[in-house]
VMD Tcl script that draws the C-alpha trace (Angstrom):
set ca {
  {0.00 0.00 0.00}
  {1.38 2.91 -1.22}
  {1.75 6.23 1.50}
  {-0.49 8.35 -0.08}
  {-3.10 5.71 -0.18}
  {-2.81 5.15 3.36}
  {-2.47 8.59 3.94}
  {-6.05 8.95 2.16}
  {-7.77 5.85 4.27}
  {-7.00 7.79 7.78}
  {-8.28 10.83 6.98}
  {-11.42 8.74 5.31}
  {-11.43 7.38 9.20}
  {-10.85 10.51 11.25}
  {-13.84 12.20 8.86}
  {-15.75 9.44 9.54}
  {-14.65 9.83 13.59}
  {-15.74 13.16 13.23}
  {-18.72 12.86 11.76}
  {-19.97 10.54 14.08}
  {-19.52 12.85 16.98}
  {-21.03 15.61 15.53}
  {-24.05 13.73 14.72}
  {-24.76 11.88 17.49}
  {-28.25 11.24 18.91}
  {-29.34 13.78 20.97}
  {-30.50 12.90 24.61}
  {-34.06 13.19 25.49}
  {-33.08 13.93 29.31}
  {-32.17 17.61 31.07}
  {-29.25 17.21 33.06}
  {-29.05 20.84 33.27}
  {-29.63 23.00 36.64}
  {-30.43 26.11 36.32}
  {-30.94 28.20 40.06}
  {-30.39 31.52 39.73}
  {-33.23 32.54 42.03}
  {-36.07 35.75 41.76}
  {-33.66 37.90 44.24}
  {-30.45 37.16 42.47}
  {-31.80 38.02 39.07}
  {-33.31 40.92 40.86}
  {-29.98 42.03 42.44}
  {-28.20 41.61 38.92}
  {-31.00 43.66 36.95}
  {-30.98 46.56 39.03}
  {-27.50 47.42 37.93}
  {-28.21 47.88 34.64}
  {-32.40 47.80 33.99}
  {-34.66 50.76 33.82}
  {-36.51 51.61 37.03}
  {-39.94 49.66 37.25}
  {-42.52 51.60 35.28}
  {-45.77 51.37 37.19}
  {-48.13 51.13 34.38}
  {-48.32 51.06 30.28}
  {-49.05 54.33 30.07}
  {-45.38 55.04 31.68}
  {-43.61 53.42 28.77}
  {-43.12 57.18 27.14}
  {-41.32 57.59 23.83}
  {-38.11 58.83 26.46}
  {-37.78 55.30 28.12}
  {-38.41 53.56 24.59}
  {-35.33 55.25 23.00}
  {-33.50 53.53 25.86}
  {-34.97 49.94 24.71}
  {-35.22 47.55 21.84}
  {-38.46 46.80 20.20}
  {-39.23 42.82 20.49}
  {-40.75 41.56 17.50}
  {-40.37 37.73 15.73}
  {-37.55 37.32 13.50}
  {-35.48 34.60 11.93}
  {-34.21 33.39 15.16}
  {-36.90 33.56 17.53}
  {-40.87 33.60 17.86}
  {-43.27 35.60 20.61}
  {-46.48 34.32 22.09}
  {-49.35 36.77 22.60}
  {-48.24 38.80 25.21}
  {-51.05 39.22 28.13}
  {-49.07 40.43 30.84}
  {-45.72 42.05 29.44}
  {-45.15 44.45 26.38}
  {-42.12 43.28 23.63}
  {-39.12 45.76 24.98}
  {-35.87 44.66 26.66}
  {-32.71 46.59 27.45}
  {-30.18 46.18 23.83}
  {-27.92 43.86 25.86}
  {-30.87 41.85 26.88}
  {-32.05 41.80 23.17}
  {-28.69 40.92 22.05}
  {-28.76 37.90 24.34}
  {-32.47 36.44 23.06}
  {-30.88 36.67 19.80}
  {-28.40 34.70 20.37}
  {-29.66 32.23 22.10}
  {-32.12 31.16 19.21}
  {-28.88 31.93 16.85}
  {-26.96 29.28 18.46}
  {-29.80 27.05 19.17}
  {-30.48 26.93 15.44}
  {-26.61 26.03 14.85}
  {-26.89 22.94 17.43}
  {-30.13 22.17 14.86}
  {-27.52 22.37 12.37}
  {-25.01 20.13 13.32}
  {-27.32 17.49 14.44}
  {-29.04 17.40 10.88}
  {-32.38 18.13 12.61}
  {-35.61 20.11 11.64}
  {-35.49 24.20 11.66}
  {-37.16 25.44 14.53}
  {-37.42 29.09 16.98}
  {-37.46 29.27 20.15}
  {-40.45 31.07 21.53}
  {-40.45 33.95 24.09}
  {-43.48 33.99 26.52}
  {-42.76 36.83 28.42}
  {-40.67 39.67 28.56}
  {-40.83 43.98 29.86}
  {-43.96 43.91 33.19}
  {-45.07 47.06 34.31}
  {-46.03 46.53 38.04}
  {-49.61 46.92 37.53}
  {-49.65 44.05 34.65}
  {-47.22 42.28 37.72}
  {-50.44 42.81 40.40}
  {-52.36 41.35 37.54}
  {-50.45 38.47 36.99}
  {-50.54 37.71 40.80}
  {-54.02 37.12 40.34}
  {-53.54 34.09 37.89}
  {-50.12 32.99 38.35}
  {-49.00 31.82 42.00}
  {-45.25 32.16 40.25}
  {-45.38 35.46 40.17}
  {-43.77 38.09 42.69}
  {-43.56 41.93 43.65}
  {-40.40 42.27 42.95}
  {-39.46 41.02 39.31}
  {-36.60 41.10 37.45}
  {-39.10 41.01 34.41}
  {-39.81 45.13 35.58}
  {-36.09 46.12 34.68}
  {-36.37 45.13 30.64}
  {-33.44 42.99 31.28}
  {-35.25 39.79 31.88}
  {-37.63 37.35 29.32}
  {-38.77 33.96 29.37}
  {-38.68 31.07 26.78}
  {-40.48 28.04 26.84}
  {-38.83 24.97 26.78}
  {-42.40 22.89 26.08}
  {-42.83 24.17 22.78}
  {-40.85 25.25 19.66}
  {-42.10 26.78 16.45}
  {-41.52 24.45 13.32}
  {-39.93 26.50 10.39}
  {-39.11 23.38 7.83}
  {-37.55 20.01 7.85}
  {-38.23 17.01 10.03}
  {-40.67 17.02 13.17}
  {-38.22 16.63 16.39}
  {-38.77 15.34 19.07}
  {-39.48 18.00 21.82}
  {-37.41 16.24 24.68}
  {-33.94 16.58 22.53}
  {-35.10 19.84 21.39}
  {-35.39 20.83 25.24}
  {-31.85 19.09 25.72}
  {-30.34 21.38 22.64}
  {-31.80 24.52 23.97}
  {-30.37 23.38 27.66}
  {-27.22 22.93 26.09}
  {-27.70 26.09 24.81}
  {-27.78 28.26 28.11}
  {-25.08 25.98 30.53}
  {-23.08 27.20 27.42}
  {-24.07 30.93 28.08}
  {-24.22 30.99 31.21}
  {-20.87 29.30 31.88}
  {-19.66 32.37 29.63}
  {-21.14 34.86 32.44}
  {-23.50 36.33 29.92}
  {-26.73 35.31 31.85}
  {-28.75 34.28 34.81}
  {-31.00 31.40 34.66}
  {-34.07 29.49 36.55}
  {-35.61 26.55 35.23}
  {-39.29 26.63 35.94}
  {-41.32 23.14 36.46}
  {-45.08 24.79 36.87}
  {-44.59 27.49 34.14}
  {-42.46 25.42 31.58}
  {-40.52 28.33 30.72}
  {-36.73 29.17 31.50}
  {-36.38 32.53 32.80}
  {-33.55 34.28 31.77}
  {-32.03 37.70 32.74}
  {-28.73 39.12 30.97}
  {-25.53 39.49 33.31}
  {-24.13 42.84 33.18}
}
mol new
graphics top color blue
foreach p $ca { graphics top sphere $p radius 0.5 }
foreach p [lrange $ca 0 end-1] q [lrange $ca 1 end] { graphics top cylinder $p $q radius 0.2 }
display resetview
């Protein structure tokens, strides 16, 4: 056998290697803990947020020039907001949009349908807080959600953009991966929660 051609049969091998492990099956499980609780995300948002508006009609053209308008995009969908209006500090935005970014590059590598991530909840006002009290024994005074720097995705449902249907559990696991990656980085703050299905998420200054 001549060099080259054995050469030529270990990088066939090593591709093959590589391949493999790129495109392995994805776990169904979460191994992933996320406890970054209400008063730590609280304690980080204050350093950076806008001061809690205490109603809609607060949200003035001033404090909007400070924020970044929240709409669907390539990378990421919203639910119908109830309780929370689509603004988040431009650090905060610039985290959401990455997250779905680099979600959709795990979807990538793992030859798997095109999905977003969906966004359930992001800028409160402290009346639409008192309001959400009412319906939602989650839901506390003093939220990081009131400082624009804070937004939740849920990790229950994804929106389908083309390809094959996944299955939801690996999806969870990618989008998992996705913040231990991001928040080992220092970039965020994150609480995985079991009765809202969502991962709450505030950016790290």
């Amino acid at each position: 056998m001549s060099h080259n051609h054995s050469r030529l049969l270990l990088f066939l091998f090593v591709a093959c290697l590589m391949s493999c492990a790129s495109h392995r099956e994805v776990p169904t499980d979460f191994p992933f803990t996320f406890k970054d609780n209400n008063p730590h995300q609280v304690a980080g948002a204050k350093k950076y947020g806008i001061e809690p508006l205490e109603d809609r009609s607060c949200l003035t053209k001033k404090i909007k020039r400070k924020l970044k308008y929240i709409e669907e995009n390539q990378y990421y969908a919203i639910d119908p907001l109830t309780h929370s209006v689509p603004y988040l500090t431009p650090d905060a935005a610039k985290l959401l949009k990455d997250i779905g970014k680099n979600f959709q590059k795990k979807l990538r590598k793992h030859k798997m349908g095109e999905y977003k991530i969906i966004v359930t909840s992001v800028l409160r006002t402290k009346e639409d807080v008192r309001k959400l009290m009412k319906v939602n024994s989650n839901a506390v005074t003093n939220s990081a959600h009131c400082r624009a720097t804070t937004f939740d995705i849920t990790y229950r449902r994804y929106k389908h953009v083309s390809g094959k249907q996944e299955n939801a559990s690996q999806l969870k696991y990618l989008l998992g991966e996705v913040m231990q990656e991001l928040r080992e980085k220092g970039r965020c703050y994150v609480r995985y929660e079991t009765q809202q299905t969502c991962l709450h998420i505030t950016v790290a200054p």
